[in-house]
C-alpha distance (Angstrom), angle and dihedral (degrees) to the residues before:
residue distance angle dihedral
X1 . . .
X2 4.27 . .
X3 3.86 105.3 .
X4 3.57 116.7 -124.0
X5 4.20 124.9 -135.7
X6 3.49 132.0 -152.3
X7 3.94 103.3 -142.9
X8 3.74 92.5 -114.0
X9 4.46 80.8 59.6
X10 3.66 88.4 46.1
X11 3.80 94.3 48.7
X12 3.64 98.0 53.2
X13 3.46 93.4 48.1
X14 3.88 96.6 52.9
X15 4.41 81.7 45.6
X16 3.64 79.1 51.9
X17 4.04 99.8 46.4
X18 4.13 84.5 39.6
X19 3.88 86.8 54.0
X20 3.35 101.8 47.3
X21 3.79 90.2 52.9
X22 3.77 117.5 -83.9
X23 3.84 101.1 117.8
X24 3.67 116.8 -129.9
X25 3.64 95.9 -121.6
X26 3.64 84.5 62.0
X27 3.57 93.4 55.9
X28 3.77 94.6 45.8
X29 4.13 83.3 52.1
X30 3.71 91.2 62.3
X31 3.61 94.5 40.8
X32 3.69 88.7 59.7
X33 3.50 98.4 44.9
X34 3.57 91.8 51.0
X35 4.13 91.4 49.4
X36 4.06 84.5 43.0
X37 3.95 92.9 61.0
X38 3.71 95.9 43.5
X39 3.52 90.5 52.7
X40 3.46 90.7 51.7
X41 3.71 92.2 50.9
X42 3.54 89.0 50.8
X43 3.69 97.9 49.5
X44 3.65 82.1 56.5
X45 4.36 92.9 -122.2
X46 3.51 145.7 -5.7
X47 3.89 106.0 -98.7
X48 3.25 123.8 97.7
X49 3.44 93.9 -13.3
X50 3.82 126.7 140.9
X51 4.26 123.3 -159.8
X52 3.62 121.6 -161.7
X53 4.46 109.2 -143.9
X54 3.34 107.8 -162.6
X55 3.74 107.6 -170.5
X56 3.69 143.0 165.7
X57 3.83 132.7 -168.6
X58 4.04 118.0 -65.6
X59 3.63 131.2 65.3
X60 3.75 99.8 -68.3
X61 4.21 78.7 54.9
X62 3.93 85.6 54.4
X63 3.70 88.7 54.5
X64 3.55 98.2 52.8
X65 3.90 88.1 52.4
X66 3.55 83.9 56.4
X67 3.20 101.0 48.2
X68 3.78 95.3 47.5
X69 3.46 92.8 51.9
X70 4.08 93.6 56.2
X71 3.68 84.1 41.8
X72 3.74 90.8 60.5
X73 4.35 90.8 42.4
X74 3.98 80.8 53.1
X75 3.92 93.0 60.0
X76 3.69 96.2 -107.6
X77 3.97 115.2 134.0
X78 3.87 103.5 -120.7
X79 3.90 126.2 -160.6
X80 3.51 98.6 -171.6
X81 4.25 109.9 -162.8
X82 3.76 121.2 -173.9
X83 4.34 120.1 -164.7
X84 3.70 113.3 -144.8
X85 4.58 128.5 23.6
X86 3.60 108.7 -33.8
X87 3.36 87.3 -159.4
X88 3.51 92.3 68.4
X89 3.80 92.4 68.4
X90 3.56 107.7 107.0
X91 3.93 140.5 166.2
X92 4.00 113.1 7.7
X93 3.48 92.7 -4.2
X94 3.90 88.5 54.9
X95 3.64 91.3 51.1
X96 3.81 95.1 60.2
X97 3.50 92.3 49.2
X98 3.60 89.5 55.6
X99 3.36 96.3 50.3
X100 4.22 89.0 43.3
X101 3.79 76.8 56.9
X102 3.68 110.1 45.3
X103 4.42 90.7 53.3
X104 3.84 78.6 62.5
X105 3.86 99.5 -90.0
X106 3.72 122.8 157.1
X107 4.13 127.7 -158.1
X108 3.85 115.5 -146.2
X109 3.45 129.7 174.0
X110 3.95 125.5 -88.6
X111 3.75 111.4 -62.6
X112 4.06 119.7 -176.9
X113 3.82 96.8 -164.2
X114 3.47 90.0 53.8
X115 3.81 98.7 48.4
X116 4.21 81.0 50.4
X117 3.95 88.2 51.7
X118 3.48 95.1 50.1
X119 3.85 129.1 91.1
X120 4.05 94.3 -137.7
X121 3.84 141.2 5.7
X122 3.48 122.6 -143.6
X123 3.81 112.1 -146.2
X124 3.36 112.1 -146.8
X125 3.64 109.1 135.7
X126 3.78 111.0 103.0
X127 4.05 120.9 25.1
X128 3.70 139.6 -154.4
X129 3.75 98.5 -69.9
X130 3.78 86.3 61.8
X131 3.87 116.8 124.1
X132 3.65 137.1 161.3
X133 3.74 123.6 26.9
X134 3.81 131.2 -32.4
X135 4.34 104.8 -119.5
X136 3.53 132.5 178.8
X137 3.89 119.4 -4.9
X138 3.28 89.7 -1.7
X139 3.32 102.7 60.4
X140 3.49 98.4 35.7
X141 4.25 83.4 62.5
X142 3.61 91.7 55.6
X143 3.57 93.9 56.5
X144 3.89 94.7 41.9
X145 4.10 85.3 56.9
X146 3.80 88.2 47.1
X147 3.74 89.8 47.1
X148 3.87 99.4 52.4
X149 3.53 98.1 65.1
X150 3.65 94.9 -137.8
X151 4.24 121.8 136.1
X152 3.71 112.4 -92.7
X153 3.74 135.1 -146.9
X154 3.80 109.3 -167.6
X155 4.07 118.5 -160.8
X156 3.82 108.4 -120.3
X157 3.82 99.2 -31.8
X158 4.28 131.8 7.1
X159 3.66 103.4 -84.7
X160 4.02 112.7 -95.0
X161 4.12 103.2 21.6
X162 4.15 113.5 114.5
X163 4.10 94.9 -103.8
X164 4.55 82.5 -149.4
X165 3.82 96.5 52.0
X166 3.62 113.6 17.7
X167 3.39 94.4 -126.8
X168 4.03 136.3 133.9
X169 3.40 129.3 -135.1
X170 4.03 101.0 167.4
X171 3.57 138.7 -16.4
X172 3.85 115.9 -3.3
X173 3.97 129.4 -173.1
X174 3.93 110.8 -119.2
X175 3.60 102.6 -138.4
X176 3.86 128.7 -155.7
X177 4.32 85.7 -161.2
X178 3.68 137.2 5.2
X179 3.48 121.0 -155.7
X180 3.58 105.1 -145.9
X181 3.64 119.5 -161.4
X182 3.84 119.9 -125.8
X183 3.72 92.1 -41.7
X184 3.77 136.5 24.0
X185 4.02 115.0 -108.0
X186 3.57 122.3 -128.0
X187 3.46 89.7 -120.8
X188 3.24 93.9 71.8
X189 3.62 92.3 41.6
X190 3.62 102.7 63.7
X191 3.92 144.3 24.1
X192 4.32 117.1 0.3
X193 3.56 91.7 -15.0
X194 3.85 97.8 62.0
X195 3.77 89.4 57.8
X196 3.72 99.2 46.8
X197 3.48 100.6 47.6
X198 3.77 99.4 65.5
X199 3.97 118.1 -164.1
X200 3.47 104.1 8.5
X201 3.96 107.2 -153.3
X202 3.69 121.0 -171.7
X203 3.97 121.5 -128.3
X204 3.89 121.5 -164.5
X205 3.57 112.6 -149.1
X206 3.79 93.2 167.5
X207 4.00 100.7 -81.0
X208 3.73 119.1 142.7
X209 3.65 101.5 -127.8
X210 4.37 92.9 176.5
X211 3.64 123.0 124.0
X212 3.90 97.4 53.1
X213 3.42 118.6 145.7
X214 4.43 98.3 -171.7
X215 4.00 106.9 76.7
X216 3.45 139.8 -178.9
X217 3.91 116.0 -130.5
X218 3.59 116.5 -129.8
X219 3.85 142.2 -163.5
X220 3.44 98.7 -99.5
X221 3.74 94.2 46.5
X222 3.74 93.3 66.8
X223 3.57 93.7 37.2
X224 3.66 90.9 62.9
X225 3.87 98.6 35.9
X226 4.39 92.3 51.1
X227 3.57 107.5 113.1
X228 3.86 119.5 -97.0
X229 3.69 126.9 -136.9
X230 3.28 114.5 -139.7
X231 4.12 113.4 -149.9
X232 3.71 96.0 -106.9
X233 3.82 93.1 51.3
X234 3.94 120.8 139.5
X235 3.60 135.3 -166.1
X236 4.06 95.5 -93.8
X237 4.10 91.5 42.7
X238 3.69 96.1 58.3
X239 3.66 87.1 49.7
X240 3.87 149.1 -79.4
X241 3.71 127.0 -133.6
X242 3.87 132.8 -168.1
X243 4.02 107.6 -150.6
X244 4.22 111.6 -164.7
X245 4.12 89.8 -171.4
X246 3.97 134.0 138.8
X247 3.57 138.4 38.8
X248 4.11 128.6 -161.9
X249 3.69 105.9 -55.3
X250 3.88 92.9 20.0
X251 3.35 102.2 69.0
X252 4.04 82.1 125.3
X253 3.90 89.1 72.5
X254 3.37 93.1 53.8
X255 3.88 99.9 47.2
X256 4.01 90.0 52.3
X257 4.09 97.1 53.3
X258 3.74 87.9 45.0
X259 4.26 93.4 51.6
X260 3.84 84.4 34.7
X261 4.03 86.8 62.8
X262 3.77 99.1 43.0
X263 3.97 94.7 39.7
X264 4.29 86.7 56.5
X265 3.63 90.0 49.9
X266 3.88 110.3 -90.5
X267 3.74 107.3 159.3
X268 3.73 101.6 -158.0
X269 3.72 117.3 31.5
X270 4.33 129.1 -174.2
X271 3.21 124.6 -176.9
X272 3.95 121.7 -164.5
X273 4.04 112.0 -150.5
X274 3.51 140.7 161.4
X275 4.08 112.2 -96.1
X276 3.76 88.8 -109.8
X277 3.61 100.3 62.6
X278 3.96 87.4 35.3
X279 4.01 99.6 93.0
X280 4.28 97.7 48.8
X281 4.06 88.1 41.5
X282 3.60 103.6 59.3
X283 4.18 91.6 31.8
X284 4.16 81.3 63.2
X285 3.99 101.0 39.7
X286 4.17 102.0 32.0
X287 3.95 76.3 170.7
X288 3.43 106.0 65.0
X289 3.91 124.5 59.1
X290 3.36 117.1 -117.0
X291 4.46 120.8 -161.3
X292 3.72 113.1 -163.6
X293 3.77 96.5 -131.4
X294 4.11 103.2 -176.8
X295 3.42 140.8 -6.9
X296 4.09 92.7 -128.8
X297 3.66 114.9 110.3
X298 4.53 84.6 -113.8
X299 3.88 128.7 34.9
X300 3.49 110.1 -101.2
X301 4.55 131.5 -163.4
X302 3.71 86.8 -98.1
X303 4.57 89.5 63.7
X304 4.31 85.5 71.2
X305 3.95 89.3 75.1
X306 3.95 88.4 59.6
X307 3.69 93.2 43.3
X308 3.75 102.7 39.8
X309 3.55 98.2 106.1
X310 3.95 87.7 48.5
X311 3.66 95.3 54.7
X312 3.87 85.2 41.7
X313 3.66 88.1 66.1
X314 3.37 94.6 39.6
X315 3.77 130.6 120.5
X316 3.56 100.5 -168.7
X317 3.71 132.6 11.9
X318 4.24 119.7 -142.1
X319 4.15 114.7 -177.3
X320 3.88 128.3 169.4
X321 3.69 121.8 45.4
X322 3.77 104.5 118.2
X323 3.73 96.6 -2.6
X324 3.73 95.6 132.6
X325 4.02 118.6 -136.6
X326 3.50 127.4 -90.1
X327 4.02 151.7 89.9
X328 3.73 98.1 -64.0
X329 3.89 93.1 47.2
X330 3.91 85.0 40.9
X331 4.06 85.0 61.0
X332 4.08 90.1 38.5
X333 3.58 94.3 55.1
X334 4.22 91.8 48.4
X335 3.36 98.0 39.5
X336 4.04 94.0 56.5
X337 3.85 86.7 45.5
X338 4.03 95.7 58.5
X339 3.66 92.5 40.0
X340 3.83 112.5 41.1
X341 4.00 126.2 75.0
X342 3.57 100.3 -168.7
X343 3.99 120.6 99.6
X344 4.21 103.0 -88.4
X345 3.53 124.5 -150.8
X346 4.16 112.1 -156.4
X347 3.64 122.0 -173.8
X348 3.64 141.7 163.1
X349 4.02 108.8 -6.4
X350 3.71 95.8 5.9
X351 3.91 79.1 74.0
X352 3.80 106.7 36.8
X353 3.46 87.1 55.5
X354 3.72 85.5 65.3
X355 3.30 97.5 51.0
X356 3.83 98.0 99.3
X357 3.95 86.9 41.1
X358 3.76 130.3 19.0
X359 3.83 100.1 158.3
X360 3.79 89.6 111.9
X361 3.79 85.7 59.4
X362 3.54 95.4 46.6
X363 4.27 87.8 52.4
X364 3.14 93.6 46.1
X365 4.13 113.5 109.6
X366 3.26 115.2 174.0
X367 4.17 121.7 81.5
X368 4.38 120.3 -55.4
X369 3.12 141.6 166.0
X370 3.96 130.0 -166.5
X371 3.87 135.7 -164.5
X372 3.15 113.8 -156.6
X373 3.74 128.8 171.5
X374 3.80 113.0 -146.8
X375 3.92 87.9 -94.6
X376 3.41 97.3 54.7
X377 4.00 91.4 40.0
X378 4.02 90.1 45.0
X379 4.49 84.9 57.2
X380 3.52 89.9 45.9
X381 3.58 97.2 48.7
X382 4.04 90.0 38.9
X383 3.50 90.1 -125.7
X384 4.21 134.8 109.1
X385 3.62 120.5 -84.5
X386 4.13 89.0 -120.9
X387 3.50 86.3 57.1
X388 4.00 97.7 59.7
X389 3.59 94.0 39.1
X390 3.58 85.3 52.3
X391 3.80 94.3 72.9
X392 4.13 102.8 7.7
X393 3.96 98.5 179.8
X394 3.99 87.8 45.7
X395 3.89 96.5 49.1
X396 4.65 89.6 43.9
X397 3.61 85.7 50.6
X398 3.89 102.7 38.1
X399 4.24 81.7 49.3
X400 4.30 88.6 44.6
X401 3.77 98.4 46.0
X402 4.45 82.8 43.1
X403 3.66 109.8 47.0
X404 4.29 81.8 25.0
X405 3.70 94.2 -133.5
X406 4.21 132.5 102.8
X407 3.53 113.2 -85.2
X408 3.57 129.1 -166.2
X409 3.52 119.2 -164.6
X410 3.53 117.1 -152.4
X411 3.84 130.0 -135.1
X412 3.75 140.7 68.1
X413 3.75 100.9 -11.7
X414 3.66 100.4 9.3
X415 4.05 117.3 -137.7
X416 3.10 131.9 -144.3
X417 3.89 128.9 -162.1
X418 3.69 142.6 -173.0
X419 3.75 129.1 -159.5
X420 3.94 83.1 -118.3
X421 3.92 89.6 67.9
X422 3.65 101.2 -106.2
X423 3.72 121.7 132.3
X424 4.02 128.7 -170.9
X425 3.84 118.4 -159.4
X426 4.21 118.5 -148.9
X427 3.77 112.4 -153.1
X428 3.81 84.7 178.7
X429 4.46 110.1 109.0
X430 3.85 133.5 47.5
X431 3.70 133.3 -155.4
X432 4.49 85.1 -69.7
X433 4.04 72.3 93.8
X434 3.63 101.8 55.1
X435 4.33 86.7 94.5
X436 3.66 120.7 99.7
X437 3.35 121.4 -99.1
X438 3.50 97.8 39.5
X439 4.24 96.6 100.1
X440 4.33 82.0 56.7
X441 4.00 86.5 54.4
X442 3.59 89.7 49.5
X443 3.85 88.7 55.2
X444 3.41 96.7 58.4
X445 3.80 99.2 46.3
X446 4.29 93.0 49.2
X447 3.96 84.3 52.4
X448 3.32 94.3 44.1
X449 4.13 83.0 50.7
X450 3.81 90.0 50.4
X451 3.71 93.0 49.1
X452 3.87 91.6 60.6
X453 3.33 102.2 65.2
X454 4.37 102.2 -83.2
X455 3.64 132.0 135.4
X456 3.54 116.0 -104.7
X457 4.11 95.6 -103.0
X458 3.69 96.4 40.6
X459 3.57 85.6 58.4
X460 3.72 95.4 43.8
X461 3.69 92.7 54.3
X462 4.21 94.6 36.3
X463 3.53 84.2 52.6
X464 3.86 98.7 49.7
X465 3.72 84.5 48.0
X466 3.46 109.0 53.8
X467 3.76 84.6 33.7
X468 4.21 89.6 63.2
X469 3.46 89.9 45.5
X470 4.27 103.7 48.3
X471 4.22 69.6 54.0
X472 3.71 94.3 63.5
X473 3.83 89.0 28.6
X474 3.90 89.4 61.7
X475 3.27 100.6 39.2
X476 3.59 93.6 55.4
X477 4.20 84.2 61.0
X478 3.55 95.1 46.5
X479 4.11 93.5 52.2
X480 3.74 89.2 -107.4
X481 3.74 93.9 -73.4
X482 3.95 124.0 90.3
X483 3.67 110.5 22.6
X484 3.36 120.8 169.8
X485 3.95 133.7 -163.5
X486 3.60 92.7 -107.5
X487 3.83 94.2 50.6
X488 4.04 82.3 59.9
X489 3.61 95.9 49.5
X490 4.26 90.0 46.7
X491 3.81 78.7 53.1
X492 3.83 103.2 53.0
X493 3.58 92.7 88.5
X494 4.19 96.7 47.3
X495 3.78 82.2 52.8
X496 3.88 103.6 44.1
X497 4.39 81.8 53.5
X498 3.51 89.9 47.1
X499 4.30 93.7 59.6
X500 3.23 80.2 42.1
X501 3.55 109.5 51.3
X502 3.90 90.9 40.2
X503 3.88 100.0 50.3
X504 3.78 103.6 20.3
C-alpha cells in the first residue's frame, strides 16, 4: 500500500525533516531534479529539446526554478515563465531563482506560443495547499498550458485541484505525470484530481512519510490477501453465504448478488426470495440455492423464521439489492441486524430504509459492511449528495466512526473507512461500471470475501478491487461498448487469476 498525505501531513513532515537538519534548499534540490528527469523522459531526450517552466511564487515555484536550471545543465533550451511579481520571491524560493539566474537563465512573463512550441511544460505554479479556484493570471496560465497541447509534468499536484479533496473548483492543468514529492497527496488520489494528474510517480527526497493512516491499494496487496484453496477444500470450507435480495419486479438484483458470490469464490450459496421471483431465479443460477421465503410480492421480518437455520449455517450474511423500500423491509433489515453474528454486508435498500433511522446500525456490534453510493451515503448522513462527494474520505469516515461499522463508498475511487479513522483508496474500475446492476454484483463478491475467512475491510477493499478490474476485464470482451452487470460478475474470476498470476 503507498500512504497518502493531506498537505497539512506533508508539511509537518518536511518542518520535521528541515528541523532535524536537512536544509530546505536541499529538499527543493531533489525535488527539482526529480521534476527535471521526468521532463526529460517526457520530452522523449535531451537534444535539441526545449521545456517551457511555468512557475509562480511558493515552493512548488522554487522547484520549477530548479528544475529549469538542471534542465538547462542537461542541454535542454529552457524558457522559464513565472505568473505573478517575481520580486516577491523571497528566502528559498529567492535562492533558486538566483541560482536559475547565475547559469545564465532568464524569467519572462507567460507566453502561449511558446508553451505550444515547446516539447514539455513543467507545472509548477500552484502546490498542494492549493484550494478554491484558480482567477486572474493564474487561471488564465492554466488554460494556456491546457491549450498548447504540449506533455506536462506538474510538481506535486496539477496546478488548481484542492490537493485534500480532489476536487475542482476552476481551471485545472491536465497532466501527462506528476511528480509527487515523498508521498502521493490525496488529491491526486481521489475525485478530479486523480484524473488530471496522469502517472503519478513517487520521488524520495528524504521525507519520512510513516504514520499515515489514508492508503492507496495496490496490485500486490490483493494478490496476496485473495483467498487460497487449500487441496482438501469443500463447498462449506471455502465459504457459505445467505443472500435476503429481490422483490417482484427485481428479481434482477437478486440474480446479480447471488452470481457475484459464486463468481468470487463462495462455495455454498442461498438465496432467500419471495415465491414469485422463485421459478426465473433458480432457472438462471442452477448453482445457487434458492428458499421461497413468502408469498408477498417483498420479504418481510416475519421470512427469518424460515431461514434461520440457513443463516445459522451461514458464513456471511448479504441483504438489500432489490429489496424494495418500505415498513416491513424497514423491520427486515433491523431485525437481522440485532439477531445475527456473522459479518453482514447491506447495500442498496437495506440502507435507504435506514435513512430515517440508523440507530440499529449504530448498536449493532458484531462485524458489517455497507456500500453505499454517494446518494445513499448523502440520506444516511442527512446531507446532499454534492456535499459528500465534496470531501469522499471525510464523508466514509464521518459515516464509519457514526454508525461504527466499515463503509465503502462506491464510485470513482472507491473509499473505504473504519470507525478507527483509517481509509483505503481503490484506483481499480472505470466508467465500464457505470451500468446498473453492477453495485448488486459487488454484494455478492464482498460476502463471498467475508465468508472465507477475511476481515471486514480487507474484504471491502479486495472486493472493490477485483470488482474494478472484472469491469475492465469485461469490457475488454464486449469491445468496450455494452457491458452489462452480469458480464462483470462472469468476469470476477478472470480478474481474481489475473492479480494473481501477475503478483503471486
Amino acid at each position: 500500500m503507498k500512504p497518502l498525505l493531506t498537505p497539512g501531513e506533508m508539511a509537518a513532515r518536511d518542518k520535521a525533516t528541515i528541523a532535524a537538519g536537512t536544509p530546505a534548499h536541499v529538499l527543493m534540490e531533489r525535488a527539482g531534479r526529480a521534476v527535471a528527469s521526468a521532463a526529460i523522459r517526457l520530452a522523449g531526450g535531451r537534444y535539441g529539446k526545449h521545456a517551457a517552466v511555468v512557475c509562480a511564487k511558493g515552493n512548488n515555484g522554487s522547484d520549477g526554478f530548479v528544475a529549469a536550471r538542471l534542465l538547462m545543465q542537461e542541454g535542454l533550451r529552457v524558457t522559464c515563465m513565472f505568473v505573478g511579481d517575481v520580486d516577491l520571491v523571497r528566502g528559498d524560493g529567492g535562492l533558486q531563482r538566483g541560482r536559475f539566474l547565475k547559469t545564465g537563465g532568464h524569467i519572462t512573463p507567460l507566453d502561449g506560443s511558446m508553451l505550444s512550441r515547446a516539447d514539455v511544460v513543467v507545472d509548477a505554479l500552484f502546490g498542494t495547499g492549493f484550494s478554491g479556484p484558480a482567477e486572474g493570471e493564474a487561471g488564465e496560465a492554466i488554460e494556456a498550458i491546457n491549450r498548447s497541447g504540449t506533455p506536462v509534468v506538474s510538481v506535486d499536484i496539477p496546478s488548481g485541484v484542492d490537493g485534500v479533496t480532489g476536487s475542482v473548483d476552476g481551471p485545472a492543468v491536465r497532466a501527462d505525470v506528476t511528480v509527487a514529492m515523498a508521498a502521493e497527496k490525496i488529491g491526486t488520489a481521489i475525485g478530479m484530481g486523480a484524473s488530471l494528474a496522469g502517472e503519478v510517480q513517487i520521488a524520495d527526497i528524504g521525507i519520512d512519510v510513516g504514520g499515515s493512516n489514508v492508503w492507496l491499494i495496490e496490485e500486490w496487496d490483493v494478490a496476496s490477501a485473495l483467498p487460497k484453496r487449500p487441496l482438501d477444500a469443500h463447498k462449506r470450507s471455502v465459504g457459505s453465504v445467505a443472500l435476503l435480495c429481490g422483490s417482484l419486479g427485481m428479481s434482477g438484483a437478486a440474480m446479480l448478488s447471488g452470481r457475484g458470490a459464486v463468481r468470487m469464490g463462495a462455495g455454498y450459496v442461498t438465496l432467500g426470495i419471495p415465491a414469485s421471483i422463485e421459478p426465473m431465479v433458480s432457472v438462471a443460477l442452477p448453482e445457487v440455492l434458492t428458499e421461497r421465503l413468502t408469498t408477498e410480492k417483498t420479504l418481510g421480518p416475519e421470512v427469518l423464521d424460515g431461514f434461520k437455520d440457513v443463516l445459522g449455517r451461514a458464513d456471511a450474511i448479504a441483504i438489500g439489492p432489490g429489496i424494495g423500500q418500505g415498513e416491513r423491509q424497514r423491520e427486515l433489515v433491523g431485525a437481522l441486524l440485532r439477531s445475527s453474528r456473522q459479518p453482514c454486508v447491506l447495500d442498496a435498500d437495506a440502507l435507504n430504509v435506514l435513512a430515517e433511522d440508523v440507530s440499529v446500525l449504530v448498536e449493532r456490534r458484531d462485524p458489517c459492511v455497507i456500500t453505499p453510493h454517494p446518494a445513499e451515503l448523502g440520506r444516511l448522513l442527512k446531507r446532499p449528495t454534492d456535499a459528500v462527494q465534496s470531501d469522499r474520505p471525510a464523508a466514509a469516515r464521518e459515516a464509519a466512526r457514526e454508525f461504527s461499522c466499515t463503509v465503502m463508498l462506491k464510485g470513482y475511487r472507491s473509499v473505504i473507512a473504519t470507525p478507527q479513522g483509517n481509509c483505503y483508496v481503490t484506483p481499480a474500475g472505470s466508467s465500464h461500471l457505470a451500468t446498473a446492476g453492477t453495485g448488486d454484483v459487488l454484494t455478492g463478491a464482498v460476502a463471498a470475501l467475508l465468508a472465507a475467512g477475511l476481515g471486514e475491510v480487507e474484504a471491502a477493499w479486495v472486493g472493490a478491487y477485483v470488482h474494478g478490474v472484472a469491469g475492465d476485464i469485461a469490457a475488454a470482451r464486449r469491445g468496450g461498448r455494452g457491458v452489462v452487470a452480469w458480464d462483470v460478475a462472469e468476469s470476477l474470476g478472470a480478474a481474481a487469476a489475473r492479480l494473481r498470476n501477475e503478483h503471486g
